[in-house]
Residue, then its C-alpha position, 0 to 999 in steps of 0.5 A: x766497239x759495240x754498234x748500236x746496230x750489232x743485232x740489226x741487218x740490213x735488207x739489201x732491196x734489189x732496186x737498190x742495183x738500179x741507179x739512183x734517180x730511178x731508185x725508190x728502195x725502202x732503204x734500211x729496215x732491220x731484219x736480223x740473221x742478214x749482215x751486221x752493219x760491220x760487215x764490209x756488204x751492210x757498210x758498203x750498202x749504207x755508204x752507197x744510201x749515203x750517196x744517194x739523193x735525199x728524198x723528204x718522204x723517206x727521211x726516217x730511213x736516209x736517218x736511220x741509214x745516217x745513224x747505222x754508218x756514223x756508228x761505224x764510222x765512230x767504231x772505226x775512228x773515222x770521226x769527222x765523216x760520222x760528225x758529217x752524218x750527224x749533222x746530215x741528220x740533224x739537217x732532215x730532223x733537229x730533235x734526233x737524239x741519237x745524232x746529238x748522242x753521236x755528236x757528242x760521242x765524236x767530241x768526248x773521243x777527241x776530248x773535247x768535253x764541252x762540246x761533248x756535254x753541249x751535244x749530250x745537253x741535246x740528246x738529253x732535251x729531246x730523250x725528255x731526260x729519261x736515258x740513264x746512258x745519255x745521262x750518264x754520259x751528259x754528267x761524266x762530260x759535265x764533269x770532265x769540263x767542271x761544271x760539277x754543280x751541272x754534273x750533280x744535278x743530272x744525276x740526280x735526275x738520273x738517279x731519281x729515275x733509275x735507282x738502282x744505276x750505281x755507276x753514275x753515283x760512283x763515277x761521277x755524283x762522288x767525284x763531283x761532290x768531292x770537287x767541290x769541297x774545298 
């Protein structure tokens, strides 16, 4: 499973090693050729800025902690804990799309297409509708939960947007046009 990370590395700041009342380490910065966040050191690192004391005036990098580790978390199949940090997320910043694209990635691997789409609705919303991955995966969901009127209309958009992204015309503007007729 690819991590949105993967080209990313942790800066492992040595403050880090004091505890975590007297820490003020600048807590994930993305510095490539370090350790990709799968690494059993970047994933032990992350967990611990998990643990770690919410502080508002680093809010971006407890997100971007959040995200890295959810997305593990979601490549390892441990989804309740990556929902967990999502919703952490969305409690310090509710318009983070990528946690609402988490969201809804959890609730489309437990098939649960509905809730992923309602997630997807969101992430869609606050990328203002211009991901073709997000749209995808919002209009593949739409369909999967027959909303089909709802799954055309975001490839519309998409496709307006990004014509040349021929996998969304044929996974899911056909099938859905095709569902429709009678």
């Amino acid at each position: 499973v690819h991590c949105m990370c993967t080209a990313c590395a942790l800066h492992l700041h040595p403050s880090l090693h004091a505890p975590p009342l007297r820490a003020h380490p600048q807590l994930t910065a993305p510095v490539p050729a370090l350790a990709p966040p799968q690494s059993p050191k970047a994933r032990n690192h992350l967990k611990r800025v998990a643990k770690m004391q919410f502080l508002a005036e680093m809010a971006d990098d407890f997100e971007q902690g959040w995200l890295m580790l959810a997305d593990v978390y979601i490549g390892g199949g441990k989804y309740d804990l990556a929902e967990e940090l999502c919703r952490r997320c969305l409690a310090s910043n509710k318009s983070c799309a990528k946690a609402w694209e988490f969201l809804g990635v959890v609730k489309e691997k437990e098939m649960s297409y509905k809730d992923a789409a309602s997630h997807y609705e969101n992430a869609w919303k606050y990328e203002n509708e211009s991901s073709a991955a997000v749209g995808y995966k919002l209009s593949f969901n739409y369909l999967k939960a027959k909303k089909y009127v709802d799954a055309i209309d975001v490839c519309h958009k998409v496709l307006q947007q990004f014509p040349d992204y021929p996998k969304i015309r044929k996974d899911v503007l056909e099938k859905a046009r095709q569902a429709l007729k009678p």
